[in-house]
N, C-alpha and C positions, 0 to 999 in steps of 0.2 A: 147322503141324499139319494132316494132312489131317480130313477127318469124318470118314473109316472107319475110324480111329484114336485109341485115348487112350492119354496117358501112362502109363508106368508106375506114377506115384506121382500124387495132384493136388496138391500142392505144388510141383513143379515148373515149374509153368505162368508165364512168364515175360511180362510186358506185359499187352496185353489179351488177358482170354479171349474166341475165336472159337468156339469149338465148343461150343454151349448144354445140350448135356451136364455140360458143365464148370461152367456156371454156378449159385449156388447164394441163396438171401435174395430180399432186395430187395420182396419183395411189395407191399410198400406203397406204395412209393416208384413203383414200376411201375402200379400201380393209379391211381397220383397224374399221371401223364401221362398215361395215357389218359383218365378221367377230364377232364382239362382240354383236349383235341381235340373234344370233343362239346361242342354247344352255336350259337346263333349267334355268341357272339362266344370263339372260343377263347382261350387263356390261354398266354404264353407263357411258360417255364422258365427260371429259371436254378438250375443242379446244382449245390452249393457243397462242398467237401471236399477234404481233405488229398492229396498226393502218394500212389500208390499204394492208397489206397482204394476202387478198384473203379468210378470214373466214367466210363472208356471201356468198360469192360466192363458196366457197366449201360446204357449208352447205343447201346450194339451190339446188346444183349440186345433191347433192347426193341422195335428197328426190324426186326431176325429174329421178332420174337411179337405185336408189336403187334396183328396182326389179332382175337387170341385174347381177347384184351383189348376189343376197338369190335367190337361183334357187331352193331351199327345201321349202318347207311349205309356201310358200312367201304369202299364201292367210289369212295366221296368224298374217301377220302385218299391223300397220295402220300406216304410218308415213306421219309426217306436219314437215312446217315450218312455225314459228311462230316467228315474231320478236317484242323483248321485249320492244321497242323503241316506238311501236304503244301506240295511249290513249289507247286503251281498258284493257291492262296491267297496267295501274297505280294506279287498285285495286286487293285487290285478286278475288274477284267476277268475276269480269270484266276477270281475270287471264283465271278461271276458263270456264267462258262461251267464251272465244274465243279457248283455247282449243276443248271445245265441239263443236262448230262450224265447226272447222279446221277439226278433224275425223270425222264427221259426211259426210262433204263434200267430204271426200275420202271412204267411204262405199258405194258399189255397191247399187243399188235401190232395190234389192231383198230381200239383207240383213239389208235395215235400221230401218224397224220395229221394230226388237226386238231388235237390238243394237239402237233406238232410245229413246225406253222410258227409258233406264235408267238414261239419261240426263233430266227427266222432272222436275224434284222437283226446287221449286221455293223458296225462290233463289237458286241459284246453291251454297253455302255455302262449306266449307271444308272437312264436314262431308258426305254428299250431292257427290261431286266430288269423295273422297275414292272410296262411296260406289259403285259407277258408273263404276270406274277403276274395282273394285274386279268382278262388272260383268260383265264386257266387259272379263275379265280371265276367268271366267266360262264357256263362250261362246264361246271360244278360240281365242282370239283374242288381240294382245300386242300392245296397243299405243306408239308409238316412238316419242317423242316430241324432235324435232331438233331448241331448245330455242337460238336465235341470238341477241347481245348485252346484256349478263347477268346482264353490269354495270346497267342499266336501273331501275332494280329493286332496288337497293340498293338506289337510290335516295327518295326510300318510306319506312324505314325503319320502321315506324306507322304501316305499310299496310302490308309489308311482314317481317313478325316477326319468333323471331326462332322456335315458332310454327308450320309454316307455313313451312320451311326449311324439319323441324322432319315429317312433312307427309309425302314429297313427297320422303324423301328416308324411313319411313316406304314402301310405295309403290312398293319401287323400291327393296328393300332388304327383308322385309318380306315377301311379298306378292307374286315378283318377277310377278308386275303386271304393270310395267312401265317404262320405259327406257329413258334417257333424252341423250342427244347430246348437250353440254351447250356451247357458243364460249365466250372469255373474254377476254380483255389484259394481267390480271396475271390470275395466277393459284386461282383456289377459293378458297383457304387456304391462302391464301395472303392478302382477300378481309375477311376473316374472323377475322385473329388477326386486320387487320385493323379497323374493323365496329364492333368490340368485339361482333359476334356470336359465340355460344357453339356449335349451331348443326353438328350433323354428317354427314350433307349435303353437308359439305363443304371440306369434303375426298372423294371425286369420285374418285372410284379406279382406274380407266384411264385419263393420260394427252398425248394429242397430242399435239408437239410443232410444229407449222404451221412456217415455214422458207420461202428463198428465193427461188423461181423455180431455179433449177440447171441449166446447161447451154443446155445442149439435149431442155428441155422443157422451153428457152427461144428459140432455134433455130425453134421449130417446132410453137413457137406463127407467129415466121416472117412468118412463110408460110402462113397462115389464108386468105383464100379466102375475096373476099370485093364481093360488089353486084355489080359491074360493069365489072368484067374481071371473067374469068373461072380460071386465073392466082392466081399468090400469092399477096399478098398484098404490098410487095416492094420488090425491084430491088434484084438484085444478088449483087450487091456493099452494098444496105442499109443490106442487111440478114449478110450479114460477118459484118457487124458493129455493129449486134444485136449479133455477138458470141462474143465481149467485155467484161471482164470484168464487166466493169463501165455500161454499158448498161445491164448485166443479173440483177445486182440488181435495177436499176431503175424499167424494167421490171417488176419483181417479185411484187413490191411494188403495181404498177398499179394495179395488179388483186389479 
């Protein structure tokens, strides 16, 4: 879907929504990460919620608005979206350098210089990536990694080892040099006794549990402009049938 375009209908919006017109709720839950990037020691996320309920698309959402939300210092963060579903994730390397990639590509041209060369080292290795995060902190500057589809990784258990786990919350708790936004179907304490990891990565001190749109925020989806009328997208007969029950949860699910 381009941006100078909507769909005819907004139920037909298929996967994640991109286009933040499209987007609709969530306030709170939005409120709830930024909220926890402020602070000296930020708080890292994990988004817990059903297939289809709306966590890539809140998770897009909010690295497109973020700013609107951290009205303080906001020039101190860098935040991506990165989804862990991509090949480039199916090593840690690979992990690693598209991370680098992602913040690189949201650092202003002025500032890439010296937040550039700390990504040089070849390969980008785990040791290599730390070091990279601690100076990007020096510098002042907090990478937000908003990680989508966490199940992804666990399919490379060889590749992302509890090693690998133990870095990224040394990063995030010692160093208070890195902030993650993880979305999953369980809680990642779930996924740990499951897949018998030890680390302490897998106690993220915040769970967001992602639910159905309430019925206000199924009412105001029926409003949703289409590209062919300045109107709402359906009738005054279809709107009342979108304040249903049975119709708020189907709804919810879509997005």
């Amino acid at each position: 879907m381009t941006s100078g375009a909507l769909p005819a209908n907004p139920f037909v919006a298929a996967g994640m929504i991109e286009d933040p017109r499209l987007f609709v709720g969530r306030k709170d839950e939005l409120h709830a990460i930024a909220s926890r990037m402020q602070g000296d020691q930020p708080i890292s996320i994990n988004i817990v919620g059903d297939n289809h309920i709306g966590k890539s698309s809140l998770l897009h959402y909010f690295v497109l608005t973020w700013q609107q939300r951290v009205l303080n210092n906001s020039s101190s963060y860098v935040v991506i979206y990165l989804p862990l579903r991509g090949v480039d994730c199916q090593t840690e390397t690979g992990f690693y350098e598209a991370v680098a990639e992602g913040l690189l590509s949201h650092v202003p041209g002025w500032q890439q210089r010296s937040l550039q060369n700390c990504w040089k080292s070849k390969p980008l290795n785990r040791q290599a990536f730390s070091d990279a995060v601690k100076q990007w902190k020096q510098q002042g500057k907090l990478p937000v990694l908003c990680l989508d589809d966490f199940e992804s990784l666990l399919k490379y258990p060889d590749k992302f080892d509890n090693g690998f786990y133990d870095n990224l919350r040394s990063l995030m708790d010692n160093s208070n040099a890195l902030m993650l936004v993880v979305t999953s179907r369980k809680p990642l304490g779930v996924y740990a006794n499951e897949h018998r990891f030890v680390s302490k990565f897998f106690n993220i001190a915040h769970t967001i549990s992602l639910n159905e749109l309430t019925t206000d925020e199924a009412i105001e989806l029926s409003r949703l402009p289409t590209r062919s009328t300045n109107g709402a997208a359906l009738s005054v007969d279809e709107q009342n049938h979108a304040r249903s029950p049975r119709f708020d949860s189907t709804a919810s699910r879509e997005l």
